[in-house]
C-alpha positions in Angstrom: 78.1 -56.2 -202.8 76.0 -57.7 -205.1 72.8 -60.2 -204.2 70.7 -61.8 -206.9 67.8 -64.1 -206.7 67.8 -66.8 -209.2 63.8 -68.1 -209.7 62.5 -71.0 -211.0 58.8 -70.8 -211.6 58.3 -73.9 -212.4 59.7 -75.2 -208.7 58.8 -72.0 -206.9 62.9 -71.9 -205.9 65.1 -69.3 -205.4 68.7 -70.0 -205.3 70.8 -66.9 -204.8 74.3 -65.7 -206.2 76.2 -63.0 -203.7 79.5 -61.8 -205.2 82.2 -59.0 -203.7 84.9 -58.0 -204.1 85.8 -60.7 -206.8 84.5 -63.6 -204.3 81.1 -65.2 -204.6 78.8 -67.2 -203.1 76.1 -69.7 -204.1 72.9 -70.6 -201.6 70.4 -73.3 -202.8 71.8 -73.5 -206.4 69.6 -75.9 -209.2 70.8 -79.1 -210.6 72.4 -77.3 -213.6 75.3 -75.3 -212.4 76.7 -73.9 -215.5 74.5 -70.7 -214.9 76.5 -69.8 -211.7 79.3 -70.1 -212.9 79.0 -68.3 -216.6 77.7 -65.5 -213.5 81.0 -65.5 -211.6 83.3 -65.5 -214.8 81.1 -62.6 -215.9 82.2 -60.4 -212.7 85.6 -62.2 -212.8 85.0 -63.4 -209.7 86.1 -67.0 -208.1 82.9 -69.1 -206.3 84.3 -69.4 -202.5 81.4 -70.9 -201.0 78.3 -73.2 -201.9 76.1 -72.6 -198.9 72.8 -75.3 -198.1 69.9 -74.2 -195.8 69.4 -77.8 -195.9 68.8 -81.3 -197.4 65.9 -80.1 -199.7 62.9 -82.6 -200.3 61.4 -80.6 -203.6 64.3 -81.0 -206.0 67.7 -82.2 -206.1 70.3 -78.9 -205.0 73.8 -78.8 -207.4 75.9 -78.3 -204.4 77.9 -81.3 -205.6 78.4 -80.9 -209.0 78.8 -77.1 -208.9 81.8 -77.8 -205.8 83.1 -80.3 -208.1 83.1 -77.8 -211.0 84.6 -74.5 -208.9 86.7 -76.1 -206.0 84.2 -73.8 -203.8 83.5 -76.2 -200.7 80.2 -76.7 -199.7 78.7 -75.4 -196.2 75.9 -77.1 -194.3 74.7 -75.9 -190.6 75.2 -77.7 -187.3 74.1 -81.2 -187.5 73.9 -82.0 -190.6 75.9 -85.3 -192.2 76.3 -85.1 -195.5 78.0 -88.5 -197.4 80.4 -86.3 -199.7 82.9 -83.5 -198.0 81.6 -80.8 -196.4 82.0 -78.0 -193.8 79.6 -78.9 -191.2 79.4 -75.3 -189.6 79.1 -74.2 -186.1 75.8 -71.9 -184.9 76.9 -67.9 -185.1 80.1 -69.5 -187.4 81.0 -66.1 -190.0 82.3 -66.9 -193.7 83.8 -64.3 -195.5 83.4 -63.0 -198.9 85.5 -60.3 -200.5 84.2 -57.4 -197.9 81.2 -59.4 -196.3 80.1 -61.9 -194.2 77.6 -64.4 -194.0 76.6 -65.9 -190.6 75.6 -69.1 -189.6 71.8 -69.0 -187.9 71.1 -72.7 -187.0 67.1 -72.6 -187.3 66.0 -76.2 -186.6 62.3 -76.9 -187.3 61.7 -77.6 -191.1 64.3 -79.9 -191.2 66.7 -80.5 -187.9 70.3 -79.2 -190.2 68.0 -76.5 -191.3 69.9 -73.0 -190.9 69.7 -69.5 -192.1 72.2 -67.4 -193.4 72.9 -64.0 -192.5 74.7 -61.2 -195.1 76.9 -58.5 -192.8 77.7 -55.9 -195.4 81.4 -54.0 -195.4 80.2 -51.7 -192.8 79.2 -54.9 -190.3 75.4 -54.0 -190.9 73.2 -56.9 -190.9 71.2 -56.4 -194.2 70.0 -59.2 -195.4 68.6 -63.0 -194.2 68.7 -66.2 -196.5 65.8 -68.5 -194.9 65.6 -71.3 -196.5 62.3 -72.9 -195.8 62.5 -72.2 -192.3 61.0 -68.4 -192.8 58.4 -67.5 -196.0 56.6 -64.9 -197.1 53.6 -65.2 -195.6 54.2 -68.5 -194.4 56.6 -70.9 -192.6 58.6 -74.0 -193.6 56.2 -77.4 -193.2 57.3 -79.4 -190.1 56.2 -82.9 -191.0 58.7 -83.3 -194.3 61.7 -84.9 -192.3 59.9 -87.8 -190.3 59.9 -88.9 -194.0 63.6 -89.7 -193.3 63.8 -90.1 -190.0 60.5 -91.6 -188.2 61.1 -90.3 -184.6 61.2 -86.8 -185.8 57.3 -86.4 -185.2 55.8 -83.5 -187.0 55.1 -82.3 -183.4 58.7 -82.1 -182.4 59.6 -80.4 -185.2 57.0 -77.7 -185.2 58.0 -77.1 -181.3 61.8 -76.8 -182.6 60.4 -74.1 -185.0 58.6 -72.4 -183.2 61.9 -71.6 -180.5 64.0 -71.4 -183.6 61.9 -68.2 -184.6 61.4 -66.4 -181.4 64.7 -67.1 -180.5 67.0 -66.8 -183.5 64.8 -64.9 -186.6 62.7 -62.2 -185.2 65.2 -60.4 -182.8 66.8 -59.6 -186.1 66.6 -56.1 -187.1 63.1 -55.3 -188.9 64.7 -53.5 -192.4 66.6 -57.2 -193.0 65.0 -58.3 -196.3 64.2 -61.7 -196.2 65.4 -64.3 -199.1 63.4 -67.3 -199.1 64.2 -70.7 -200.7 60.5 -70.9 -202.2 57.2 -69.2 -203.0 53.7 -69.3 -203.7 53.0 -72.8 -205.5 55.6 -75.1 -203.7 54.6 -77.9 -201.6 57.1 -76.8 -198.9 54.9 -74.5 -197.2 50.8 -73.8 -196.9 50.2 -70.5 -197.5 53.1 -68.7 -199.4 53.1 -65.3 -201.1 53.6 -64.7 -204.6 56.1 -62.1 -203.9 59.6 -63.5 -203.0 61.3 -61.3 -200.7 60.3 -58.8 -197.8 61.2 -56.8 -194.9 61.5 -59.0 -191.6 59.8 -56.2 -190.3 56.9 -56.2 -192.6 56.5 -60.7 -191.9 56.3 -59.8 -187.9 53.3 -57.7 -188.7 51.9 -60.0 -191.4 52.7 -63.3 -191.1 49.8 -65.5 -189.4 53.0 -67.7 -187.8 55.0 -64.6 -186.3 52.2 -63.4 -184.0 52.0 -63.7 -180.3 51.1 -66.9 -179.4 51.9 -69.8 -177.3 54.6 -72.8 -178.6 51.0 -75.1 -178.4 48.9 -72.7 -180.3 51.9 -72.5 -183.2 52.2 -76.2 -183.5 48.3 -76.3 -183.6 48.9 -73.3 -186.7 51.1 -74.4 -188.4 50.1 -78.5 -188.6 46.1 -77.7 -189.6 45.5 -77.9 -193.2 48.7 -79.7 -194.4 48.3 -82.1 -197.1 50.5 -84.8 -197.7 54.0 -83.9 -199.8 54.6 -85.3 -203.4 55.9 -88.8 -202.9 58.9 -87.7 -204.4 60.2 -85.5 -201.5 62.2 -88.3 -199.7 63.8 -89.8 -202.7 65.1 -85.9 -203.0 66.2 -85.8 -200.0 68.2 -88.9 -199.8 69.8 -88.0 -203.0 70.7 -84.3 -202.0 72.7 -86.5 -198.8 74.2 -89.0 -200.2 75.0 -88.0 -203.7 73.7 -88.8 -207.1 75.1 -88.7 -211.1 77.0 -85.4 -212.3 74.3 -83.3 -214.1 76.5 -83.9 -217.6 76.2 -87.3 -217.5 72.3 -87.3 -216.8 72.3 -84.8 -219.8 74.1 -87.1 -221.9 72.2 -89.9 -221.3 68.7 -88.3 -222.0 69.9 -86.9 -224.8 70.0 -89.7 -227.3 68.8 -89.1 -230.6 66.5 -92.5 -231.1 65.0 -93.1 -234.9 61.4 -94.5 -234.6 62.6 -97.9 -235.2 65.0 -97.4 -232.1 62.6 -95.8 -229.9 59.7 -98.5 -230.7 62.7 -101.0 -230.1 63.8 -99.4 -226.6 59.7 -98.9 -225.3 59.6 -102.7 -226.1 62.7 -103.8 -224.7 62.8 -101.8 -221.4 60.8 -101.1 -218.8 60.7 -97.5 -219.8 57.5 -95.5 -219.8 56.9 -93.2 -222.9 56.8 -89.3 -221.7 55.0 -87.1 -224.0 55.7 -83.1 -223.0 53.8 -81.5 -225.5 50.9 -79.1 -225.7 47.8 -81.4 -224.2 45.5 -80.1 -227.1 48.1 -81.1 -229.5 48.9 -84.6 -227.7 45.5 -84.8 -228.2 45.2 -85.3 -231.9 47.8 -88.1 -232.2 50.2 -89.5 -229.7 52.0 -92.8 -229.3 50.0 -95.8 -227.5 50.3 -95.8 -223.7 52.5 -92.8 -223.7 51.8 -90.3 -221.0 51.1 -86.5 -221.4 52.6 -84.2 -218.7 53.1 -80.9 -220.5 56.3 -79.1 -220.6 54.6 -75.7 -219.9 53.0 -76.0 -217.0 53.8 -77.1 -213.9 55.9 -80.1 -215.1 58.7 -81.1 -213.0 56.3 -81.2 -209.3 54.0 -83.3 -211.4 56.3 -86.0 -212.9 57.5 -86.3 -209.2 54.1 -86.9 -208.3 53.0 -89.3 -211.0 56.1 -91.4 -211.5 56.4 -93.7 -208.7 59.6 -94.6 -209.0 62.4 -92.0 -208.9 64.5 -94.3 -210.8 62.2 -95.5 -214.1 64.0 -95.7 -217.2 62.1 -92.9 -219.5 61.4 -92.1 -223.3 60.8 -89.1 -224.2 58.8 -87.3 -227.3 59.3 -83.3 -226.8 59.1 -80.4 -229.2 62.0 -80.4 -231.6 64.9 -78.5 -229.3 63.4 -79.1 -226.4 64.7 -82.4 -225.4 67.5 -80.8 -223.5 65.0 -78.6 -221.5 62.7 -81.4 -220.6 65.8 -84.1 -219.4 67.3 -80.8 -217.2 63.8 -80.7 -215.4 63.4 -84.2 -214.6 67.0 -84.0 -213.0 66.0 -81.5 -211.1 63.6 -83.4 -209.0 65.8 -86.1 -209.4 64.3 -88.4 -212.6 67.9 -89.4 -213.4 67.4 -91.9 -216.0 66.1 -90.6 -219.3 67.5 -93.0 -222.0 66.4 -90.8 -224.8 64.4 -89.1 -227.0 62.4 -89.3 -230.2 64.3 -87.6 -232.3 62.4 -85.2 -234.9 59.3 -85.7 -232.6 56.0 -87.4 -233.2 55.8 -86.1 -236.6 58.5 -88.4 -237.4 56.9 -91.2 -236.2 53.6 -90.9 -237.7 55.7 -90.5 -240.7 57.0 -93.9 -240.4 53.8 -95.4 -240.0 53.7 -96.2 -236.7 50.7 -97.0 -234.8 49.0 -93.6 -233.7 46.4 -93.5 -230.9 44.0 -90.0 -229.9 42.0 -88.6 -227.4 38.4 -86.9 -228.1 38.0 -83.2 -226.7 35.0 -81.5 -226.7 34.6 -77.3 -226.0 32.3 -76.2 -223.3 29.5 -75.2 -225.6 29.3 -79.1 -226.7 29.1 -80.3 -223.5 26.5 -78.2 -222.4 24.7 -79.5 -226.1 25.3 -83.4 -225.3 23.9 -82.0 -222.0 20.7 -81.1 -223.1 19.9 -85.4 -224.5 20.2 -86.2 -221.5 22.6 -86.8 -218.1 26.7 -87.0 -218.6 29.0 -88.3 -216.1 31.6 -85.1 -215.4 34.8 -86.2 -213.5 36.6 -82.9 -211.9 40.2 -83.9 -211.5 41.2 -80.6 -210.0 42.6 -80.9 -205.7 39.8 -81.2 -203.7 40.4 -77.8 -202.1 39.5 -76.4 -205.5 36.4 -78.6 -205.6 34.9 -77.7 -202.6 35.2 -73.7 -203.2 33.4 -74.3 -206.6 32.7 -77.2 -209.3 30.0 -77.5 -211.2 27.0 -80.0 -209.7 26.5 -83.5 -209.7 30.7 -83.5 -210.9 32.7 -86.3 -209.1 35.6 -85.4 -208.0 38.4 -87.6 -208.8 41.7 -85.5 -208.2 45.0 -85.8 -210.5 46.9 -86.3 -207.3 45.4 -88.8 -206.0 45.2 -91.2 -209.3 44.9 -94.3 -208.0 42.4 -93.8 -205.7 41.0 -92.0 -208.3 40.7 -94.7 -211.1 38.6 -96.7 -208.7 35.6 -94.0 -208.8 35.8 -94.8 -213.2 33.8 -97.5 -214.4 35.3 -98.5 -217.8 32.2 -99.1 -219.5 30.9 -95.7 -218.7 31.8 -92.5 -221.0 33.1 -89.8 -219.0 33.7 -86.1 -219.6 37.1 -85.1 -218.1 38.3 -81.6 -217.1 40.5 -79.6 -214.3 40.7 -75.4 -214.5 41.9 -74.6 -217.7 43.1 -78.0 -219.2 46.5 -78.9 -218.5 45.7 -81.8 -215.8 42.4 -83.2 -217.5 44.9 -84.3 -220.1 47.3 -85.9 -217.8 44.7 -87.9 -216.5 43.5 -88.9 -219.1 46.8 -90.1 -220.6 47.5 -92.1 -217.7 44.1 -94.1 -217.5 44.5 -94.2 -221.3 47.4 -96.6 -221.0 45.5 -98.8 -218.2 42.6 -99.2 -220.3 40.6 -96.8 -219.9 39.1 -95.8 -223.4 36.2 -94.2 -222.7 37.2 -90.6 -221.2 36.9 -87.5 -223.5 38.6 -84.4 -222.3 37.0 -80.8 -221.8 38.7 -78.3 -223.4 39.8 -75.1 -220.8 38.3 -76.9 -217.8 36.3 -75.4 -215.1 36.9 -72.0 -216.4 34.9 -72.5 -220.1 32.2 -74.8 -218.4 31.1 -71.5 -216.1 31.9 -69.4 -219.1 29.2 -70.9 -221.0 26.5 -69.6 -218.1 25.0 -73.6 -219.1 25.8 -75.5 -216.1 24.8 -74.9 -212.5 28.1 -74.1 -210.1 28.1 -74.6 -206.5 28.2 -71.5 -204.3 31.4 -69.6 -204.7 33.7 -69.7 -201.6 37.1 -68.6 -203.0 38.7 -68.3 -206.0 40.4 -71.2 -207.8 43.9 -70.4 -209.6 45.4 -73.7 -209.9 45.7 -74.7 -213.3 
């Protein structure tokens, strides 16, 4: 038997492939497929199964395309009602593959389909337990994500469901079970995830704040302080992962349209599109396109666009490092930004060689900050969350956070000058870009963020609380 965890940084995800015996199985799997199945024709074995813990709200699954692809049907747990064919399984329902078997564990709570799956190795030992996002490391599967979709699911209900579900149905499992998570540390699905991405079950009842003794009150209490609200993306996801959506290869194809600078100044004109710049923000910085928006490819890119683009269906242009473009339109899909209608091809370096209009955005280091400092007072804006603010910012900074942009914008006065930053300069720029094409022109951007401003030893920080390692 074979079990391999499939991460996704950028998503926090982990799909897993589980082959024997020539058979294999796919649980959570991304939006591109392909990978899976180059897997399986590597150990010449045939997918049987595409298993869902659930309708996820954080990206758009490829149970669809990848059943399409292999003929493997796709396995949901009691309750659940897909729109496309699916086994709808029973609670303790066993599924076998090549010498093992994986059993059903319906674990409502997260989500009401949500279900666990449990690996029964050739010998019938329980070894290991797929969780979904109904058991992290370190953490449990936010309750309040479904009453998105469905209103009378109060976050209440659901945590109560949770709680039973994990008395009843996780922890009387054996404690050397390693645990196989959907997610870790850094997605929105959960408050207080690990950054490692499997355990013993064994080692979570000792550790895990939401596995200790306690009554089904006190747990809901838990597990509901300190939530804050999900991207606004999540529902669009989930509707998608139930009803349907495009095959992956024709979202690929579609995004991937080579557009000259003539035809991509025609298309920003002619559509509705917004421009989507993924480079570096320091190099965006020196020249970019007017009104085009900087969310950088390497960072945390695809939870971002979900958060920023409003509408899950916006036509978008894309300008992207040169072989890139094929990177950036597969993680837009994933969080389901469908509609890409192409790119610039040979990048902004091809448009400034046509002589196209160019536009810029002024950075400025720490050390000349702390200089303009010194003439007299600056207005600082901090876009960082505001959990990060409060443990430590530098004084007399507003805090404007990136999330919460259009609340945001109304603390900026347009005739003011601003100095913009976040922890090490990846969401200043964002911000920036955005206001930018509302017209705002009058925001400069700190270079590295929070962490070169208390570098410099030049500007007074409030008292340290707890360490800051967001971005």
């Amino acid at each position: 038997m074979k079990i391999e965890q499939i991460y996704t940084g950028c998503l926090a995800q982990g799909a897993y492939y589980i082959e024997s015996e020539g058979e294999a199985a796919v649980i959570d799997p991304l939006r591109e497929v392909q990978p899976y199945i180059e897997k399986a024709e590597k150990d010449n074995a045939r997918i049987a199964y595409v298993f869902e813990t659930h309708f996820h709200a954080d990206f758009v699954s490829g149970h669809i395309d990848l059943s399409k692809k292999t003929g493997a049907p796709i396995v949901f747990g009691p309750t659940a009602k897909p729109g496309f064919d699916a086994i709808v399984a029973e609670d303790g329902q066993e599924f076998q593959i090549g010498k093992i078997k994986i059993r059903v564990i319906h674990t409502p709570g997260h989500t009401m389909e949500s279900t666990c799956f449990l690996v029964i190795d050739e010998h019938g030992k329980e070894t290991g337990l797929f969780s979904g996002d109904t058991l992290f490391i370190g953490d449990v599967g936010r309750p309040d994500l479904a009453q998105k979709v469905i209103a009378e699911l109060t976050q209440e209900k659901l945590a109560a469901h949770l709680y039973d579900s994990l008395r009843n149905k996780i922890m009387p499992l054996s404690d050397d079970i390693i645990v196989y998570p959907a997610h870790g540390a850094g997605s929105a699905c959960g408050k207080n995830m690990s950054k490692e991405t499997t355990d013993t079950l064994g080692n979570q009842k000792r550790t895990n704040y939401a596995l200790q003794p306690m009554t089904k009150e006190a747990f809901i209490k838990e597990v509901l302080t300190g939530l804050t609200p999900p991207p606004a993306y999540f529902p669009a996801n989930v509707i998608m992962n139930i009803t349907g959506y495009d095959s992956i290869d024709q979202v690929l194809e579609r995004g991937q349209q080579a557009l000259s600078p003539a035809a991509f100044e025609a298309a920003a004109n002619e559509t509705a599109a917004i421009i989507l710049d993924t480079r570096d923000a320091q190099v965006f910085a020196k020249g970019f396109i007017p009104n085009s928006i900087n969310i950088g490819i390497d960072g945390n890119f695809a939870p971002w666009a979900g958060a920023l683009i409003p509408d899950i269906k916006q036509e978008i242009l894309l300008v992207a490092d040169e072989g890139r473009e094929e990177e950036v339109v597969t993680r837009l899909a994933r969080v389901g930004y469908d509609y890409t209608i192409g790119y610039l091809k040979g990048g902004f370096e091809a448009w400034k060689a046509a002589g196209l209009e160019v536009d810029t955005i002024e950075s400025v280091t720490a050390d000349e900050l702390a200089a303009l400092a010194e003439n007299g007072p600056i207005n600082i804006l901090d876009v960082r969350k505001k959990s990060e603010f409060d443990s430590e910012h530098v004084i007399d900074a507003e805090n404007a956070p990136l999330d919460y942009i259009n609340d945001s914008m109304l603390l900026v006065d347009k005739n003011k000058q601003y100095y913009v930053h976040c922890g090490g300069g990846y969401r200043s720029m964002i911000f920036i870009s955005i206001l930018r094409a509302r017209g705002y022109d009058n925001l400069i951007d700190v270079k590295d963020g929070f962490k070169s401003l208390k570098e410099t030893g030049k500007f007074k920080v409030s008292d340290y609380v707890c360490p800051s390692t967001m971005l």
